[in-house]
PDBQT receptor file of N, H, CA, C and O in Angstrom, charges set to zero:
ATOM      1  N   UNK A   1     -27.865-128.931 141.798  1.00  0.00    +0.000 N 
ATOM      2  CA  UNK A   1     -27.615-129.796 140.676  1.00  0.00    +0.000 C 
ATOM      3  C   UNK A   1     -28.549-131.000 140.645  1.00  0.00    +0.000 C 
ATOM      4  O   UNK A   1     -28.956-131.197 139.500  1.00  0.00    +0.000 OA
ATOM      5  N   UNK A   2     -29.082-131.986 141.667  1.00  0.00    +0.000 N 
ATOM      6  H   UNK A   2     -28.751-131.825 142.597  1.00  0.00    +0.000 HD
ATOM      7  CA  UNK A   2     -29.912-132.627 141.501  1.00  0.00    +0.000 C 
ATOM      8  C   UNK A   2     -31.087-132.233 140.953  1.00  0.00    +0.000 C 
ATOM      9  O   UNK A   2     -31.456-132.719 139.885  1.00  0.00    +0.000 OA
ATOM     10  N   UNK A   3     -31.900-131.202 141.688  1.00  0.00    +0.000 N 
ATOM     11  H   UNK A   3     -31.600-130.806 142.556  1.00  0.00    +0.000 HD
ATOM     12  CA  UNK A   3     -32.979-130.477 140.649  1.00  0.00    +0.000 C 
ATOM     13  C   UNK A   3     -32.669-130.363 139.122  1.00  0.00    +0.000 C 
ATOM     14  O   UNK A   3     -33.271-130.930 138.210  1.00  0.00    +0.000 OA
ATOM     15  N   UNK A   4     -31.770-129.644 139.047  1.00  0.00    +0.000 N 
ATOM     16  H   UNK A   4     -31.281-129.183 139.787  1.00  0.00    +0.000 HD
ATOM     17  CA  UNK A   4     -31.521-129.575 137.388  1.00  0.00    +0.000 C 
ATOM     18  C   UNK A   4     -31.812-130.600 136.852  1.00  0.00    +0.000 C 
ATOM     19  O   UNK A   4     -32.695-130.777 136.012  1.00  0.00    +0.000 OA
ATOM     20  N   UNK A   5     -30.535-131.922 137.640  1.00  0.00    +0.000 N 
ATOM     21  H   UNK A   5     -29.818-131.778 138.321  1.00  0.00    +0.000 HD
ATOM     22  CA  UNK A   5     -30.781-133.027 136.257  1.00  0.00    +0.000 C 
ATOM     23  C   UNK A   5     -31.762-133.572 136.391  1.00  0.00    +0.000 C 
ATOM     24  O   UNK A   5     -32.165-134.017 135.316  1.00  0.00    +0.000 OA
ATOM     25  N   UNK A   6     -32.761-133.899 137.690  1.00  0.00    +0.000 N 
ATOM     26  H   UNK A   6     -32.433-133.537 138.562  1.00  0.00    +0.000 HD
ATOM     27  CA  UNK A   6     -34.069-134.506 137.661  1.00  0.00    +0.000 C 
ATOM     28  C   UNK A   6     -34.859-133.977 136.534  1.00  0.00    +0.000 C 
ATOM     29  O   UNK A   6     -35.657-134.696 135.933  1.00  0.00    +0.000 OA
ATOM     30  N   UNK A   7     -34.588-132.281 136.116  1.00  0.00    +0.000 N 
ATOM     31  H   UNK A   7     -33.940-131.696 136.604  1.00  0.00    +0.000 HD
ATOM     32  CA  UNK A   7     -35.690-131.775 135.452  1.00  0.00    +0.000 C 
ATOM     33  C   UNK A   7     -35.283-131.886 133.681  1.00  0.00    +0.000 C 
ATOM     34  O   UNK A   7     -35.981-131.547 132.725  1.00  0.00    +0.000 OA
ATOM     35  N   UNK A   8     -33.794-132.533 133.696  1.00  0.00    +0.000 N 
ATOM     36  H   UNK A   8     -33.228-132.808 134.473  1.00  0.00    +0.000 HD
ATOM     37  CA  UNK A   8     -33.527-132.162 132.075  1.00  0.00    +0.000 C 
ATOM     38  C   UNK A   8     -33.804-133.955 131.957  1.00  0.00    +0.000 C 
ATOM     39  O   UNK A   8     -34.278-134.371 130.900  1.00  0.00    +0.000 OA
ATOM     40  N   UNK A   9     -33.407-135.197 133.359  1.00  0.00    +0.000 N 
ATOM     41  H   UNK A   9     -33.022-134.859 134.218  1.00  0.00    +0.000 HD
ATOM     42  CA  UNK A   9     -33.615-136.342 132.874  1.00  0.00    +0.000 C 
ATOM     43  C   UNK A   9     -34.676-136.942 133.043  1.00  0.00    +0.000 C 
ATOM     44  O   UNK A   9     -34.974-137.860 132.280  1.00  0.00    +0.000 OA
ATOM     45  N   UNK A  10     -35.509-136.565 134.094  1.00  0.00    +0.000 N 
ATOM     46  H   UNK A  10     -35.267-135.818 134.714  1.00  0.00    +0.000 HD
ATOM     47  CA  UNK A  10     -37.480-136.831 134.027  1.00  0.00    +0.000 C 
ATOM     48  C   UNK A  10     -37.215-138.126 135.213  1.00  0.00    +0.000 C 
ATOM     49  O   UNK A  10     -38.080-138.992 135.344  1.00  0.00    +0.000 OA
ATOM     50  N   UNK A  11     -35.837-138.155 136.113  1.00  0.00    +0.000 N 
ATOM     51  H   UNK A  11     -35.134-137.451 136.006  1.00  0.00    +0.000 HD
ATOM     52  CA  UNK A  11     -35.668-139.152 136.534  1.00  0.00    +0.000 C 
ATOM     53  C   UNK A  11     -35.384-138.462 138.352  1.00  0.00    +0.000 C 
ATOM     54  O   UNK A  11     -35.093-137.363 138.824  1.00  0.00    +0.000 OA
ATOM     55  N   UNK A  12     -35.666-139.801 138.883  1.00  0.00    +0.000 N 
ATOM     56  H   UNK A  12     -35.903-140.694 138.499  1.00  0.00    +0.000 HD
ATOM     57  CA  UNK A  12     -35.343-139.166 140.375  1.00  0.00    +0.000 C 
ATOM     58  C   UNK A  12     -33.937-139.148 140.375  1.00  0.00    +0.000 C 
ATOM     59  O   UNK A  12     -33.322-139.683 139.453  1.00  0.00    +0.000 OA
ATOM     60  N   UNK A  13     -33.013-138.257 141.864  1.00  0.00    +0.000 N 
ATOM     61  H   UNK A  13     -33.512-137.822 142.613  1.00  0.00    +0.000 HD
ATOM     62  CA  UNK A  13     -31.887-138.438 141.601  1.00  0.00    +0.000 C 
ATOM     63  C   UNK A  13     -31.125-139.783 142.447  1.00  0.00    +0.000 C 
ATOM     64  O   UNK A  13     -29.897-139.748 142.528  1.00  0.00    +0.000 OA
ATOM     65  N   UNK A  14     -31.783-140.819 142.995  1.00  0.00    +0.000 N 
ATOM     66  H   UNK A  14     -32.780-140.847 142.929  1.00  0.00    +0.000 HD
ATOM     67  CA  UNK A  14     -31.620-141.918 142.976  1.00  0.00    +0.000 C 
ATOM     68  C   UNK A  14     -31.249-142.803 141.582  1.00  0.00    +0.000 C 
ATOM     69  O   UNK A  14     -30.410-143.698 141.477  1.00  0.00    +0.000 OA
ATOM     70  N   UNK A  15     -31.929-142.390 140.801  1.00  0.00    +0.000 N 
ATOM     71  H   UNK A  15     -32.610-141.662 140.886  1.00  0.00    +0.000 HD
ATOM     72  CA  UNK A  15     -31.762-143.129 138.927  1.00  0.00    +0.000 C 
ATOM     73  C   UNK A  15     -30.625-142.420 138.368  1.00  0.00    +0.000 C 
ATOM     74  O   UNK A  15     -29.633-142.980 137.900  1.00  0.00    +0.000 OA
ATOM     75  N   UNK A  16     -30.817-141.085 138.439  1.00  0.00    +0.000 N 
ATOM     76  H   UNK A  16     -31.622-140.630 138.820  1.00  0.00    +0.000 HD
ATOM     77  CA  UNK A  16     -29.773-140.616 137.415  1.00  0.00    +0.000 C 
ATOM     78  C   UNK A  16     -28.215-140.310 137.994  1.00  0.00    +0.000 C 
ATOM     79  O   UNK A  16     -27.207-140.140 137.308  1.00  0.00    +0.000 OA
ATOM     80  N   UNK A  17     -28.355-140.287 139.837  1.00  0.00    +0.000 N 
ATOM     81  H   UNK A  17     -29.174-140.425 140.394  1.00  0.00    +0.000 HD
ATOM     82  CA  UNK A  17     -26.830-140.318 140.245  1.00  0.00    +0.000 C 
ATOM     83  C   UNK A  17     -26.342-138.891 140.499  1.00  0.00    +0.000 C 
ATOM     84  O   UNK A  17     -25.145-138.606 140.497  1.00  0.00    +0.000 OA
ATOM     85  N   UNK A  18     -27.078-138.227 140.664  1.00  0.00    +0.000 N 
ATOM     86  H   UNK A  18     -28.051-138.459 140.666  1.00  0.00    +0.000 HD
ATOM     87  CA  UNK A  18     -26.620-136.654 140.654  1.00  0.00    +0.000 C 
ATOM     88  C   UNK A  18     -27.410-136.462 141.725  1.00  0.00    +0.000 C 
ATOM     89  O   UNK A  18     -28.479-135.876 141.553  1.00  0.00    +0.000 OA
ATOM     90  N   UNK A  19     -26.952-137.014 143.307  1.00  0.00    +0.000 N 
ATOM     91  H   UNK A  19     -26.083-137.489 143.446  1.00  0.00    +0.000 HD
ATOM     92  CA  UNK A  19     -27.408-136.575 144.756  1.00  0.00    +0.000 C 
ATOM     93  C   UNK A  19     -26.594-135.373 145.485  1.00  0.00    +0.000 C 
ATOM     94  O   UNK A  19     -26.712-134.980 146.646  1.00  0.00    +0.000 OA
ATOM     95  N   UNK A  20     -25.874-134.983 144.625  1.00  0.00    +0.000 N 
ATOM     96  H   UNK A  20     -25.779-135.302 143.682  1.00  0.00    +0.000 HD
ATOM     97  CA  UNK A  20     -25.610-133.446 145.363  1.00  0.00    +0.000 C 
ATOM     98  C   UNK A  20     -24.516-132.853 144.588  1.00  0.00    +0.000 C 
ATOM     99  O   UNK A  20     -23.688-133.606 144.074  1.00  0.00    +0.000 OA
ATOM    100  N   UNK A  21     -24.433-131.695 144.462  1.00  0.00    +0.000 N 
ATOM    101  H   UNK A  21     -25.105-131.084 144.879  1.00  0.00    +0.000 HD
ATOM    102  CA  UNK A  21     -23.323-130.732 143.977  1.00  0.00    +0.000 C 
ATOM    103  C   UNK A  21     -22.276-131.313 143.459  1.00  0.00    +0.000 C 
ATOM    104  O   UNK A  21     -21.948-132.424 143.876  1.00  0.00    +0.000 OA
ATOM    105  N   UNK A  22     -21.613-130.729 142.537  1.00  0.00    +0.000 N 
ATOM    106  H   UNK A  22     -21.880-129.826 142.198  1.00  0.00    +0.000 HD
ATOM    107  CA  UNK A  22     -20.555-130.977 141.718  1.00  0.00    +0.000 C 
ATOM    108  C   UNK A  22     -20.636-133.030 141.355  1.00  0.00    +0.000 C 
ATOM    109  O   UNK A  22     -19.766-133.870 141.587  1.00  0.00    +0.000 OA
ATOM    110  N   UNK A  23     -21.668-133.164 140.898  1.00  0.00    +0.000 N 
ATOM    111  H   UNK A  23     -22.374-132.481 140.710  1.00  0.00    +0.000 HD
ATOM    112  CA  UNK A  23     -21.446-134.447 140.048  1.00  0.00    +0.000 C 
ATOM    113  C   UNK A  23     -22.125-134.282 138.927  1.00  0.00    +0.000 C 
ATOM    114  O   UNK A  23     -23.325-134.011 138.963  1.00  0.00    +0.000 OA
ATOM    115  N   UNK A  24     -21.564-134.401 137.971  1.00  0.00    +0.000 N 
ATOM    116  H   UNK A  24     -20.589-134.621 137.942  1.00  0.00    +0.000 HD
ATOM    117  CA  UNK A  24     -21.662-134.169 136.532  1.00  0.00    +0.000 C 
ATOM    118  C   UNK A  24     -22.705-135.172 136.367  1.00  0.00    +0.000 C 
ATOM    119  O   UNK A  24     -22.630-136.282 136.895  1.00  0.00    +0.000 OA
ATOM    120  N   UNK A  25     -23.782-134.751 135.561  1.00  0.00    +0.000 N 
ATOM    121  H   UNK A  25     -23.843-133.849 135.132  1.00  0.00    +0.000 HD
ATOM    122  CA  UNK A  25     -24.643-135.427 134.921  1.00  0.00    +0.000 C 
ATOM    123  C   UNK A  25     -24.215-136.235 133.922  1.00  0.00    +0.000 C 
ATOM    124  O   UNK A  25     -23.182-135.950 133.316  1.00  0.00    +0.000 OA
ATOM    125  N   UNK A  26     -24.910-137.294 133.632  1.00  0.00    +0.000 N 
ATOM    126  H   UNK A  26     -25.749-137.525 134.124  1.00  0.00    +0.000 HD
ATOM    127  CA  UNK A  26     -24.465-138.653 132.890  1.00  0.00    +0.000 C 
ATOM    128  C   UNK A  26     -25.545-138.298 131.319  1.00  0.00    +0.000 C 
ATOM    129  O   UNK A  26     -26.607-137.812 130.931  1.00  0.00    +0.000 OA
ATOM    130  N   UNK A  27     -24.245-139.004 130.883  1.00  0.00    +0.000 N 
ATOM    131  H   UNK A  27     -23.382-139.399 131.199  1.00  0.00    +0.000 HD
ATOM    132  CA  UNK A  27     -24.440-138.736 129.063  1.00  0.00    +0.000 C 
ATOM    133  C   UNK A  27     -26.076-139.500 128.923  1.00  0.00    +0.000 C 
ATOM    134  O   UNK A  27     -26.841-138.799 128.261  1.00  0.00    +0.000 OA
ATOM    135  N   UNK A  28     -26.717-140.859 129.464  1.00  0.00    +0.000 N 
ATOM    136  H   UNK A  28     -26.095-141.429 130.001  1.00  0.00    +0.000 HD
ATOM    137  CA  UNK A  28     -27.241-141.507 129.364  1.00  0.00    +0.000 C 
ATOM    138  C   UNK A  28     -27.986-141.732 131.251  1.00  0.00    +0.000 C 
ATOM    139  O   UNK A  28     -27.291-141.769 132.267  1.00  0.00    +0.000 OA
ATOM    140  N   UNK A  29     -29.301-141.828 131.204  1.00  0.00    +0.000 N 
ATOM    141  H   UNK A  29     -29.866-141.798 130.379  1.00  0.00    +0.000 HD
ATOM    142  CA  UNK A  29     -30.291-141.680 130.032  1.00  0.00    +0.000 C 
ATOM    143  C   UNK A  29     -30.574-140.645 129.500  1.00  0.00    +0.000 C 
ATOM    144  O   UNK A  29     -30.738-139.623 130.167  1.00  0.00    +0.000 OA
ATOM    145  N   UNK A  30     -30.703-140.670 128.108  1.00  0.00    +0.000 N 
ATOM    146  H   UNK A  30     -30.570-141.500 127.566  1.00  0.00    +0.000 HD
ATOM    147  CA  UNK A  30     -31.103-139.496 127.227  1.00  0.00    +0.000 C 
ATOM    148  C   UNK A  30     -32.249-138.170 127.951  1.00  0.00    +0.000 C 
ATOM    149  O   UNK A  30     -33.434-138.379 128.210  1.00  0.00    +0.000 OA
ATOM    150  N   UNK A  31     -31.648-137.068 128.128  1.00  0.00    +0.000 N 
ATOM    151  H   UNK A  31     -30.685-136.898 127.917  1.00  0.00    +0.000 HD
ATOM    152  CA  UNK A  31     -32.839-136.194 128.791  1.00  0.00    +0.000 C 
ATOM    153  C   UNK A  31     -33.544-135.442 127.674  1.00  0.00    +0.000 C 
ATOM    154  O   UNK A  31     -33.145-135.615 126.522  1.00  0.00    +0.000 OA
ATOM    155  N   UNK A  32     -34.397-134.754 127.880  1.00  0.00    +0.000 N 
ATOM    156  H   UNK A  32     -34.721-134.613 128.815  1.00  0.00    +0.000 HD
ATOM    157  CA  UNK A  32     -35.133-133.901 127.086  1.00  0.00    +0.000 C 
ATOM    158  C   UNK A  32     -34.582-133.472 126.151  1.00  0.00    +0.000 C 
ATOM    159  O   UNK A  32     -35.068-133.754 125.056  1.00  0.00    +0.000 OA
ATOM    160  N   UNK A  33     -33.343-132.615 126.202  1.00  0.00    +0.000 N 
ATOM    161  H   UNK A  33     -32.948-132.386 127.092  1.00  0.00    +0.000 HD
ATOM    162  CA  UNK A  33     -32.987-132.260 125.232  1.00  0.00    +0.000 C 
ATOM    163  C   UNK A  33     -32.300-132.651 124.169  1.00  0.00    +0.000 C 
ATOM    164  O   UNK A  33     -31.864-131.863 123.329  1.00  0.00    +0.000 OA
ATOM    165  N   UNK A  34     -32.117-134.214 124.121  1.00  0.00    +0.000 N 
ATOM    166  H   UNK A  34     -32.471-134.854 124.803  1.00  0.00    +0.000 HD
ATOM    167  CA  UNK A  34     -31.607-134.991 123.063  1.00  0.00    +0.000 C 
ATOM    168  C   UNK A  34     -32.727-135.865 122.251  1.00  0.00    +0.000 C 
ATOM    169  O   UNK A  34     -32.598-136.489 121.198  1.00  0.00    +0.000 OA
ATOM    170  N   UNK A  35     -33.667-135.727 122.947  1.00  0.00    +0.000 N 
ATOM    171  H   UNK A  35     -33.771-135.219 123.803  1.00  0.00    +0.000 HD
ATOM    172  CA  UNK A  35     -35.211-136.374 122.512  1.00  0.00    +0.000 C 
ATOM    173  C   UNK A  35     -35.576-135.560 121.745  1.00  0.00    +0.000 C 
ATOM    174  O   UNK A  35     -35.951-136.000 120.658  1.00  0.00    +0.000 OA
ATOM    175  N   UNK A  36     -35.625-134.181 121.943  1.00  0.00    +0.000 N 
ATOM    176  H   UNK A  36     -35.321-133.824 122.826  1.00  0.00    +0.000 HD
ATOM    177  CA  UNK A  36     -35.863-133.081 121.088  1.00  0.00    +0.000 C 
ATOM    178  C   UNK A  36     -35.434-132.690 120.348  1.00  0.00    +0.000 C 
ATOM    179  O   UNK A  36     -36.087-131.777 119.842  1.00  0.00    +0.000 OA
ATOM    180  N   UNK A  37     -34.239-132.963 119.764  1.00  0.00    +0.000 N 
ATOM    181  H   UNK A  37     -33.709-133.704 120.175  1.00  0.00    +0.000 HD
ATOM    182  CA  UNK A  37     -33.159-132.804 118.899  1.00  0.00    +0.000 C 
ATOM    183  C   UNK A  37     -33.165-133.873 118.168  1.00  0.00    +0.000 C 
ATOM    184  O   UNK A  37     -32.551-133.915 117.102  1.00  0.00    +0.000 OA
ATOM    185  N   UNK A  38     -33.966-135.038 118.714  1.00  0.00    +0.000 N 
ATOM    186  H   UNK A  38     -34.465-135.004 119.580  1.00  0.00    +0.000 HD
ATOM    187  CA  UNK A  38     -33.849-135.880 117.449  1.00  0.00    +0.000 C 
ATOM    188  C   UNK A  38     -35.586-136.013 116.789  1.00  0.00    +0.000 C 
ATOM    189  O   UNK A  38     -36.085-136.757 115.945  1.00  0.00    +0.000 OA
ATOM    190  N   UNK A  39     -35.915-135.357 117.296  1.00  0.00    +0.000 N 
ATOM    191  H   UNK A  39     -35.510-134.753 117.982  1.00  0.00    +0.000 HD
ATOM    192  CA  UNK A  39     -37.475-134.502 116.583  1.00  0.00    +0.000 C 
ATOM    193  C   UNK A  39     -37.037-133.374 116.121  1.00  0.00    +0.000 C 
ATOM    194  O   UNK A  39     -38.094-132.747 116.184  1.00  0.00    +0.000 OA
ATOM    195  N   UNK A  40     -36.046-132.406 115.572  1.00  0.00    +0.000 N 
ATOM    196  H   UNK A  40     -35.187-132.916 115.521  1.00  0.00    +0.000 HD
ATOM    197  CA  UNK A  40     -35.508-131.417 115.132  1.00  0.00    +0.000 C 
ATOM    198  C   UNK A  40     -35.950-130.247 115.681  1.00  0.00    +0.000 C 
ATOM    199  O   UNK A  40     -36.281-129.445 114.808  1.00  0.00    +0.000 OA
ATOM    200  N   UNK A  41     -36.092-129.811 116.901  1.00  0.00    +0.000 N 
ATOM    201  H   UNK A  41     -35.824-130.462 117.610  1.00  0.00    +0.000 HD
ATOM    202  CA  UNK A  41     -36.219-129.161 117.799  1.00  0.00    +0.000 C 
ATOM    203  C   UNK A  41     -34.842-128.846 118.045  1.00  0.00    +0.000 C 
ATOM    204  O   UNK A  41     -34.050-129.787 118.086  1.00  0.00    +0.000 OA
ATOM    205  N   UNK A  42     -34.305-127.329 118.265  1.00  0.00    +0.000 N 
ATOM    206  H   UNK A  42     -34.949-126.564 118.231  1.00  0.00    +0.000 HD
ATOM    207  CA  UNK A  42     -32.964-126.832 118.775  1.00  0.00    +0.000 C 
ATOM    208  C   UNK A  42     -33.064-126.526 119.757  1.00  0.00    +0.000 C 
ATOM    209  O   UNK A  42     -34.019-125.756 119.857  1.00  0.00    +0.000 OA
ATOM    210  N   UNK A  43     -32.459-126.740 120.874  1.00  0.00    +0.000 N 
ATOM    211  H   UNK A  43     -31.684-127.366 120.792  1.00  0.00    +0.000 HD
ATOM    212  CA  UNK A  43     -32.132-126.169 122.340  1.00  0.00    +0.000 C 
ATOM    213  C   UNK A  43     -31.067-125.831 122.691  1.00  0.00    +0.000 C 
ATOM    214  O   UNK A  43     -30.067-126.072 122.015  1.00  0.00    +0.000 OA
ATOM    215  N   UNK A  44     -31.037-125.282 123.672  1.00  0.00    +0.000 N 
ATOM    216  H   UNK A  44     -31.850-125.086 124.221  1.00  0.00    +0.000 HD
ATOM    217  CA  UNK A  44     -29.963-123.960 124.357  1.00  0.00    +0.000 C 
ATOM    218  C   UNK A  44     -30.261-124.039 125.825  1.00  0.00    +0.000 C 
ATOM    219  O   UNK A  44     -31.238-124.470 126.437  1.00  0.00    +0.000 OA
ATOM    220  N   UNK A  45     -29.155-123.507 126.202  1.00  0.00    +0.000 N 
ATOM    221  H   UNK A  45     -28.361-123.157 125.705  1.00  0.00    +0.000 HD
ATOM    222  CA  UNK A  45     -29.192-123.285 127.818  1.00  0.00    +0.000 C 
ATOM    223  C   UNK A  45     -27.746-122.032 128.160  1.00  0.00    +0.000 C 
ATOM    224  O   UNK A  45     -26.617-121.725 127.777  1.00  0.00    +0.000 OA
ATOM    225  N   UNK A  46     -28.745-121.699 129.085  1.00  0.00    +0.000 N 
ATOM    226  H   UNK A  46     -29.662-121.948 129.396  1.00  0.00    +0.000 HD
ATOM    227  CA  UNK A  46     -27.667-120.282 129.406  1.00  0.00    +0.000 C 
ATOM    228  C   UNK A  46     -27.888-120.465 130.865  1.00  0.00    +0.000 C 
ATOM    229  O   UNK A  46     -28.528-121.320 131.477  1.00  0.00    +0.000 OA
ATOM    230  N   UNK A  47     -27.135-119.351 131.299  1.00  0.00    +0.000 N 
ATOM    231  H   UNK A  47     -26.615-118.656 130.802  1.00  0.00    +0.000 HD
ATOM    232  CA  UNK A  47     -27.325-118.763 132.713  1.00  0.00    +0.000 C 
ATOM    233  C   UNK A  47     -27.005-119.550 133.967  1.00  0.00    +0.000 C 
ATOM    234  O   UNK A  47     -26.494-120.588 133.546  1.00  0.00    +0.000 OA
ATOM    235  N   UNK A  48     -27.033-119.584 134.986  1.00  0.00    +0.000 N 
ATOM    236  H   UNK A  48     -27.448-118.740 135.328  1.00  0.00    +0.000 HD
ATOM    237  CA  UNK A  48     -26.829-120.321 135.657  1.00  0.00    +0.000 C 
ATOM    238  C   UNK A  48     -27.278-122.136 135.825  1.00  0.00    +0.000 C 
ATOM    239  O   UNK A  48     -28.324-122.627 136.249  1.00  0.00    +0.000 OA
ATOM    240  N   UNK A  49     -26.315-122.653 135.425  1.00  0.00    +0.000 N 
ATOM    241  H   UNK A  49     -25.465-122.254 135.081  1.00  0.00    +0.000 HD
ATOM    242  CA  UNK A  49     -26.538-124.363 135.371  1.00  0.00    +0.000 C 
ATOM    243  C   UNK A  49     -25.642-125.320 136.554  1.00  0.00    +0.000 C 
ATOM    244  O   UNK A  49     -26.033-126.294 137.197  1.00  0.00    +0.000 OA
ATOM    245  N   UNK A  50     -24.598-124.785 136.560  1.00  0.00    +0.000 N 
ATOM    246  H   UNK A  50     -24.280-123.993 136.038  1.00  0.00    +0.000 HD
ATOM    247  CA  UNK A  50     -23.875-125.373 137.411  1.00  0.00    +0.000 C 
ATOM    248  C   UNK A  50     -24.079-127.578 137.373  1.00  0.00    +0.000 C 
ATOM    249  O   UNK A  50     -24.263-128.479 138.192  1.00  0.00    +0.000 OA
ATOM    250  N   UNK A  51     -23.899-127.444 135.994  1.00  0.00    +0.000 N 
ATOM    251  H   UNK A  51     -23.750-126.712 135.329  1.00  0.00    +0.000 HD
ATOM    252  CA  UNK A  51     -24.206-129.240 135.859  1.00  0.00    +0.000 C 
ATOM    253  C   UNK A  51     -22.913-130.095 135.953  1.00  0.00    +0.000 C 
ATOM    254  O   UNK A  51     -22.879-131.315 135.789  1.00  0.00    +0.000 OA
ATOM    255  N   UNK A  52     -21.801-129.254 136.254  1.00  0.00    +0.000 N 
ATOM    256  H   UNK A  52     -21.829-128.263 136.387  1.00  0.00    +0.000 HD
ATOM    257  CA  UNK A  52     -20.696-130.587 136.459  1.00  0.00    +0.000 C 
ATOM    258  C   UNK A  52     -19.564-129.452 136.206  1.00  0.00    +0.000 C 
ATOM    259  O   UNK A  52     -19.716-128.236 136.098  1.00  0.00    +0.000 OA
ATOM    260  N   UNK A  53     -17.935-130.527 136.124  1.00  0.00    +0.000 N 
ATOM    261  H   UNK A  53     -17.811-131.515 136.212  1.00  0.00    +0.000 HD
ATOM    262  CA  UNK A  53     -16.714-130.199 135.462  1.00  0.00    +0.000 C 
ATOM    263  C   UNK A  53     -17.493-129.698 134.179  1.00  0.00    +0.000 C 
ATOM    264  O   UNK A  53     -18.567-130.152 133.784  1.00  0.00    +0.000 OA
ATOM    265  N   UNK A  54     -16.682-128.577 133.544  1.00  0.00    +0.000 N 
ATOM    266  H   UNK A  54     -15.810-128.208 133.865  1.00  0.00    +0.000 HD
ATOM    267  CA  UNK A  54     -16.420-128.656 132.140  1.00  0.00    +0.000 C 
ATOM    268  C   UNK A  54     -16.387-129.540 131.284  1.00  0.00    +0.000 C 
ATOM    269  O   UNK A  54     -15.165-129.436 131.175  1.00  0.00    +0.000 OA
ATOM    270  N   UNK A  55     -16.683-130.498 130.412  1.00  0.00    +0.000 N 
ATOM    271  H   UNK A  55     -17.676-130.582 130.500  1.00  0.00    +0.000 HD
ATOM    272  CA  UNK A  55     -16.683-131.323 129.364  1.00  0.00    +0.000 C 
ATOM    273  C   UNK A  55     -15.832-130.544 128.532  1.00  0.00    +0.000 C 
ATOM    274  O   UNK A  55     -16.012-129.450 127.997  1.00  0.00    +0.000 OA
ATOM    275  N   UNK A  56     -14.494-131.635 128.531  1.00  0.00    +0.000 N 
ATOM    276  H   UNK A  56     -14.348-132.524 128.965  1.00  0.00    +0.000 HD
ATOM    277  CA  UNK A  56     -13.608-130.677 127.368  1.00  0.00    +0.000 C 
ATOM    278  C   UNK A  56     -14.240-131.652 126.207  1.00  0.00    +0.000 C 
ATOM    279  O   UNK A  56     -14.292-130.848 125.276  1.00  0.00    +0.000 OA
ATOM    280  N   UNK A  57     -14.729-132.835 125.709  1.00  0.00    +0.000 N 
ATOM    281  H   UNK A  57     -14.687-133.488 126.465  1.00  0.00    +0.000 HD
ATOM    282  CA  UNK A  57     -15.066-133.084 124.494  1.00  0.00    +0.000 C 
ATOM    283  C   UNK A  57     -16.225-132.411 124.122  1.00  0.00    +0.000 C 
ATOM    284  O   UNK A  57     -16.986-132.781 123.227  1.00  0.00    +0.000 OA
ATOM    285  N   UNK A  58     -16.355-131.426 124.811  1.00  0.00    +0.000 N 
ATOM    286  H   UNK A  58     -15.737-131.126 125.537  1.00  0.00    +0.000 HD
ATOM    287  CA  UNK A  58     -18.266-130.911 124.177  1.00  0.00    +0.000 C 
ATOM    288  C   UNK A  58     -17.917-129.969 122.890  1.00  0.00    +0.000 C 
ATOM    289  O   UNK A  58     -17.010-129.137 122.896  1.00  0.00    +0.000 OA
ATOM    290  N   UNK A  59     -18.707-130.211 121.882  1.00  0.00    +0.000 N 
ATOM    291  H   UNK A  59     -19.443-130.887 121.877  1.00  0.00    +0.000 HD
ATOM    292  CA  UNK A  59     -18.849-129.691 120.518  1.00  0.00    +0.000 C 
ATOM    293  C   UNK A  59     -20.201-128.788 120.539  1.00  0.00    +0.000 C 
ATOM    294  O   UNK A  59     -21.131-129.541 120.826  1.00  0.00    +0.000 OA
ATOM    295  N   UNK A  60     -20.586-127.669 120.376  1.00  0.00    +0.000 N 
ATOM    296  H   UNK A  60     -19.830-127.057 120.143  1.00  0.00    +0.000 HD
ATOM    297  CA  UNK A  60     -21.683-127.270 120.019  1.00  0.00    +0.000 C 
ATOM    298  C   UNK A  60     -22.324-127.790 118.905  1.00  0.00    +0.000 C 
ATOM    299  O   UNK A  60     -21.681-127.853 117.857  1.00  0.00    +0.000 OA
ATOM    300  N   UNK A  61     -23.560-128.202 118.940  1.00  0.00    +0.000 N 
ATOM    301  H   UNK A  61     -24.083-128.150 119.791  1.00  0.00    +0.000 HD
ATOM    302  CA  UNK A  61     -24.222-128.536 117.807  1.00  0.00    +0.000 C 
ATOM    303  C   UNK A  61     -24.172-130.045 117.593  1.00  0.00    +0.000 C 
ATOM    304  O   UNK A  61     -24.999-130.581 116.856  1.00  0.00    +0.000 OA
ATOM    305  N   UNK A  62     -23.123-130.818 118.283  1.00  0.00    +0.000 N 
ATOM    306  H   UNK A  62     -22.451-130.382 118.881  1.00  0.00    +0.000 HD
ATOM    307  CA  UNK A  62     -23.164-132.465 118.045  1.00  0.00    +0.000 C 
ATOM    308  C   UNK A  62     -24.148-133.472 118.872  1.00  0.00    +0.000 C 
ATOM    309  O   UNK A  62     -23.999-133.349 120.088  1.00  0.00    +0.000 OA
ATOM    310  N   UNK A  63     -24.733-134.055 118.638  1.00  0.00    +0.000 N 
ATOM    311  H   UNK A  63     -24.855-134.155 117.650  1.00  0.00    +0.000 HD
ATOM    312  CA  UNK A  63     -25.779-134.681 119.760  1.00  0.00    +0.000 C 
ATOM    313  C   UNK A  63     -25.386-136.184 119.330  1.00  0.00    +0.000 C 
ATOM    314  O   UNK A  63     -25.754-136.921 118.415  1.00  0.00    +0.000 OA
ATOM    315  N   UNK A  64     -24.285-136.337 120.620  1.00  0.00    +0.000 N 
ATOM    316  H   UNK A  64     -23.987-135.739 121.364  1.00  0.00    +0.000 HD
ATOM    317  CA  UNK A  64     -23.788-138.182 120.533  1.00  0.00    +0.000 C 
ATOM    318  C   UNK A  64     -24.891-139.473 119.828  1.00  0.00    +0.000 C 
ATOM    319  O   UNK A  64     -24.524-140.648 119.795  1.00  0.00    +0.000 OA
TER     320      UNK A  64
């Protein structure tokens, strides 16, 4: 999980707080794929992620 979010937040995992397994990545700072979405770029993710708990407020398609 640190790899992941280093690679979706461009941040070490000292900055973004995700130093080992099961800690959910933080809404903020904005990673790639909300930068891209607000350049109208659509993204997706499948397959193995393992980025946290479940988010029961997650909406497909809403970008906070």
């Amino acid at each position: 999980m640190p790899s992941r979010a280093t690679l979706l937040l461009g941040q070490f995992p000292d900055s973004h707080g995700v130093r080992r397994n099961g800690v959910e990545v933080p809404d903020r700072p904005w990673g790639i794929a909300r930068v891209l979405a607000a350049h109208g770029v659509h993204t997706g993710i499948f397959g193995k992620t393992h980025f946290g708990p479940l988010r029961r407020d997650y909406r497909p398609g809403l970008v906070p």
